[in-house]
Residue, then its C-alpha position, 0 to 999 in steps of 0.5 A: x406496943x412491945x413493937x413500937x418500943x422495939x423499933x424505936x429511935x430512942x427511949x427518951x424516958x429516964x432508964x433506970x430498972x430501980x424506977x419502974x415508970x407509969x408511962x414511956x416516952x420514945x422516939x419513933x422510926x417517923x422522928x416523932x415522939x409519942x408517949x404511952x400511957x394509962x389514959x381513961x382506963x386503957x393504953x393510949x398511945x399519944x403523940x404529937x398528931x394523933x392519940x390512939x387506945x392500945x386497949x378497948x374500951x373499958x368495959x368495967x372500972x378499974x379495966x385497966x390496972x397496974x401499967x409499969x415500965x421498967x428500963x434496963x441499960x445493956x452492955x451494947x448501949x441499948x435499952x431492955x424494957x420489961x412492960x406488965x399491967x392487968x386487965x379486969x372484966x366483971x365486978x368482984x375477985x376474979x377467984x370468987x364471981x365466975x362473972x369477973x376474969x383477971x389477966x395479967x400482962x408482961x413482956x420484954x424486948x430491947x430496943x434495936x437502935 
């Protein structure tokens, strides 16, 4: 995902870090667009001619949690996109059931075009 955002043409999602946004939608190297997104409780890439899960599948409910995208202009004219969520196994609080675990996510990278 973080290389998919890299390497895209253009982020077509609004910019602005005071609006975090639930999924992203970008312009890849191939003219395409796709749109990244929670989808049945994992990541789902979807574009125009295939959809494809970033994530597994879940293995409990509420697996995937949290997906947030924010959007940072730089001075250059690109875009900095900071990505987090968290994935959950088992059922209770992970701090509580030795039977749950609890793994938070986040990343950043700026686009190179």
């Amino acid at each position: 995902m973080i290389d998919m955002i890299r390497s895209a043409s253009e982020i077509t999602s609004l910019c602005d870090a005071e609006q975090p946004l639930n999924y992203i939608t970008l312009t890849g190297v191939d003219g395409l667009q796709t749109t990244i997104r929670e989808e049945d409780d994992r990541i789902a890439s979807v574009s125009a001619t295939k959809k494809s899960y970033l994530t597994e599948n879940a293995p409990s409910t509420d697996y995937l949690q949290n997906l947030t995208f924010k959007c940072y202009p730089t001075s250059e004219g690109k875009k900095y996109l900071e990505v987090s969520f968290s994935l959950r196994v088992g059922e209770g609080e992970a701090s509580n059931s030795a039977r749950s675990t609890f793994l938070d996510f986040g990343s950043g990278t700026a686009t190179r075009n």
